[in-house]
N, C-alpha and C positions, 0 to 999 in steps of 0.2 A: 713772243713765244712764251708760253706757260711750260714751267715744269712741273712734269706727274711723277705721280709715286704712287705704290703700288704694292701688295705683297700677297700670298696664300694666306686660307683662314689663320694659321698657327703662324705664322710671323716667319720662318725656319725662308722662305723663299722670299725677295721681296725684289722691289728692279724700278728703277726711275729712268725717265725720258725727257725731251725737250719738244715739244709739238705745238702748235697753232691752236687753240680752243677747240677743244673735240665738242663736237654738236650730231655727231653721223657712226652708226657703227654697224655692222655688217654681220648676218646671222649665216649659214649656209647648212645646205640639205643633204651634204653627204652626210653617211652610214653614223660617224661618229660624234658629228657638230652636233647633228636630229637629237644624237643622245643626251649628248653633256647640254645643251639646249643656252649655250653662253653666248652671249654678243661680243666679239671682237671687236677691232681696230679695224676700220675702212683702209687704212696707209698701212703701209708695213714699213719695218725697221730695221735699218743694217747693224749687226753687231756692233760696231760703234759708237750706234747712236743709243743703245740699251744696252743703260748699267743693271748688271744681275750681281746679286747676292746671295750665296745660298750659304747656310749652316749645316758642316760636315759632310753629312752625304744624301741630304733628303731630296736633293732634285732626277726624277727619274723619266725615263722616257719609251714610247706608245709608238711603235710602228707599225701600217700594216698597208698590205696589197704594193705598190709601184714603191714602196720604200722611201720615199722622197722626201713624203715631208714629216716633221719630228713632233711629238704632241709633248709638250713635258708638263706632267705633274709632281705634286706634292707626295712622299712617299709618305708622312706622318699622316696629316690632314686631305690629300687624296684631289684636294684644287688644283685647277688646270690656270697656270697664270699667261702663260704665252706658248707657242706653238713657230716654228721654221716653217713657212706655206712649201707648196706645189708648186703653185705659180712664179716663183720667183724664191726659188732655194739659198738656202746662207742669210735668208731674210725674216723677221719677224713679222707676227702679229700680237696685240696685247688682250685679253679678256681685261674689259671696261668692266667688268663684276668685280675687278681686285685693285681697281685704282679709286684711291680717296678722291671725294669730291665729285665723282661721275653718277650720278642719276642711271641708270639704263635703262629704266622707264622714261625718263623723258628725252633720250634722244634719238632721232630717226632713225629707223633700221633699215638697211637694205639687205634684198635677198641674193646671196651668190647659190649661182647649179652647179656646184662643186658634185652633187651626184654622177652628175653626167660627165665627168673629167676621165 
């Protein structure tokens, strides 16, 4: 197991994990993902397994349409570090854009139809 870490551009959000060697990360083509254009985490993460950090009050959060799943950004710096999915609520994904040491150009992306959900 390798542990990751992790924070928003401004440091104010930051959150470490324990996973297997990420090599795989997952883009999807709902309305919002298309936008912010970030490659996640293929696995998701139970609250216990993802330690967060945040300083005072900057961590904020993006609802919209089925309400389900939680987008949270950066309220200083405006980065999106991880997100509660749809598919499996109370559960995480991580934007690989905010963990040290990950390439997201060099590793496989897979496409999720989160549109069509």
């Amino acid at each position: 197991m390798v542990t990751y870490h992790g924070s928003c551009h401004c440091g104010d959000i930051s959150f470490s994990f324990q996973h297997e060697k990420i090599d795989t990360g997952l883009r999807c083509n709902c309305s919002i993902c298309k936008r912010r254009g970030a490659v996640m985490s293929a696995f998701t993460l139970s609250p216990a397994e993802l330690n967060i950090d945040i300083n005072d009050d900057s961590l904020s959060t993006y609802q919209f349409a089925s309400k389900v799943a939680r987008h949270y950004f950066c309220k200083n710096c405006g980065v999106y570090p991880f997100h509660e999915t749809v598919r499996k609520p109370g559960n995480y994904r991580v934007n690989l854009g905010c963990i040290d040491d990950i390439d997201t150009y060099a590793v496989n992306v897979q496409i999720f139809d989160g549109n069509s959900i």
